[in-house]
N, C-alpha and C positions, 0 to 999 in steps of 0.2 A: 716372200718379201723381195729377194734377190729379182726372181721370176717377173714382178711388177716395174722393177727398176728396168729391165733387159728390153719389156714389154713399149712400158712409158718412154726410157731416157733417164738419165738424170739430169733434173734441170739445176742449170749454174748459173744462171742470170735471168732476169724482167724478163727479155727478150722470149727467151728457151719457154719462162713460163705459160707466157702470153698467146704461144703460138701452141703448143704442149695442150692448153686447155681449148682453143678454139678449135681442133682438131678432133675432139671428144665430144658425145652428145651429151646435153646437161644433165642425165642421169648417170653420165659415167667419171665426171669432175670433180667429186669428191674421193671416189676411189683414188683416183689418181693422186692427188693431191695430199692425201692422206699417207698413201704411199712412198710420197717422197718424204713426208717428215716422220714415216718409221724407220725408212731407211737411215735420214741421218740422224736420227736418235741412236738405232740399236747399231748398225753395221758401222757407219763411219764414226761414231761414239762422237757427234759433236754436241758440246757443251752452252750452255746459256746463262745469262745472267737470271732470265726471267726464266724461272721452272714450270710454267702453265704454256709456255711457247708450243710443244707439243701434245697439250691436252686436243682433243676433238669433240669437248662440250664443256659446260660451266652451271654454276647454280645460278638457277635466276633469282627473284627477288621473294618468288615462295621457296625457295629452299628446294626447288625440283633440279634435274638435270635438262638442261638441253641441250642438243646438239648445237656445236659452231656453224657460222654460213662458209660458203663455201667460202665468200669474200674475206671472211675473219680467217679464215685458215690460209687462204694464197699472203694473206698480209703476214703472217705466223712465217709462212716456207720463204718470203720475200726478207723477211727480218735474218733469217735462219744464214739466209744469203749474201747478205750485204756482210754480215757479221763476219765468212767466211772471205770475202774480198777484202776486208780490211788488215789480212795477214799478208806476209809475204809471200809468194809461192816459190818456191826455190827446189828444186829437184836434190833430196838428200843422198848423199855415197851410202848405198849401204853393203856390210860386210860380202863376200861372194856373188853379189846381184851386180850387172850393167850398170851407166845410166842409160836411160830408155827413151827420154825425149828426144822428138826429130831422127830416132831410128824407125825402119821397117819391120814389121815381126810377123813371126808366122806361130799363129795361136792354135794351139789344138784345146776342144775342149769334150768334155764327157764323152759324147754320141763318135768321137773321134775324127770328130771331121776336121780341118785345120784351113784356118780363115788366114790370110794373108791381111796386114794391115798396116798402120801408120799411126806410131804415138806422138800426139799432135801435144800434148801438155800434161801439165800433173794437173789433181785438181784441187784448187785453192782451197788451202784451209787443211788439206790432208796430205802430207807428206808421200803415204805410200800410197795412194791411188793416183790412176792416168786415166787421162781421156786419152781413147783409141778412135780410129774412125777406119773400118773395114771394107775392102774394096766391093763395089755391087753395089753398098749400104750407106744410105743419107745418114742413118743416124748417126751421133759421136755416143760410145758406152765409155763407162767407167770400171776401171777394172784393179784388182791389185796386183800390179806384175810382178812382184815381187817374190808373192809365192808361188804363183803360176812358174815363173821362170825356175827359182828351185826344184818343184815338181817336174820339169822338164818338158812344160807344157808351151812355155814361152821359149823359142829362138828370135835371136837378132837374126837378120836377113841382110848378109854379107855380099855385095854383086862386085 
């Protein structure tokens, strides 16, 4: 799941999506798609009012299953998001960790290589996640630095 976020993006706005899917051939837009509302179901644990927000089919009118369109599902990840924009975003103090926004950091991660980057914001609607944007790298990931940093995977970049 992580692996499809890293792959895709996480998308945080219309925009991100828009562009996110026009990028993909249309046999590969639901994957996608799919992939960001297991993400924020399972990893970011976000909540809804409406509990079929992240189903990926329904009963039809025989009582069979089918699959959602791909349109019913971007409307679903579109919902998922507007929902998260309507919190505050606020960078919370947490015990022994930085705060991270508008610092430089140098990330190491598994394979050991260590990215240099720049924590551009948290991401709305979830306290301990950041958007990073990594030098080289268009895209912006989402990461939780928080325990990165306690692992001692995350440095502030002091100049």
């Amino acid at each position: 799941m992580t692996n499809d976020i890293c792959y895709y993006g996480l998308w945080q706005n219309r925009q991100q999506v828009e562009e996110g899917l026009s990028r993909l051939p249309t046999n590969e837009q639901r994957k996608a798609v799919e992939s960001q509302l297991k993400f924020r179901r399972t990893v970011l644990k976000q909540k809804s009012d409406d509990n079929k927000i992240f189903n990926f089919s329904r009963k039809n009118d025989q009582g069979k299953y089918v699959k959602l369109t791909i349109d019913e599902l971007k409307k679903n990840l579109l919902t998922l998001i507007e929902d998260t924009l309507k919190e505050v975003t606020t960078e919370r103090v947490h015990p022994d960790v930085p705060l991270f926004v508008g610092e430089k950091i140098d990330h190491t991660f598994s394979d050991g290589i260590v990215y240099k980057g720049y924590v551009i914001s948290g991401v709305p609607g979830f306290p301990l996640w950041y958007n990073v944007k990594y030098e080289g790298d268009e895209a912006i990931y989402a990461y939780n630095l928080a325990e990165d940093y306690k692992s001692g995977d995350v440095q502030i970049v002091v100049e």
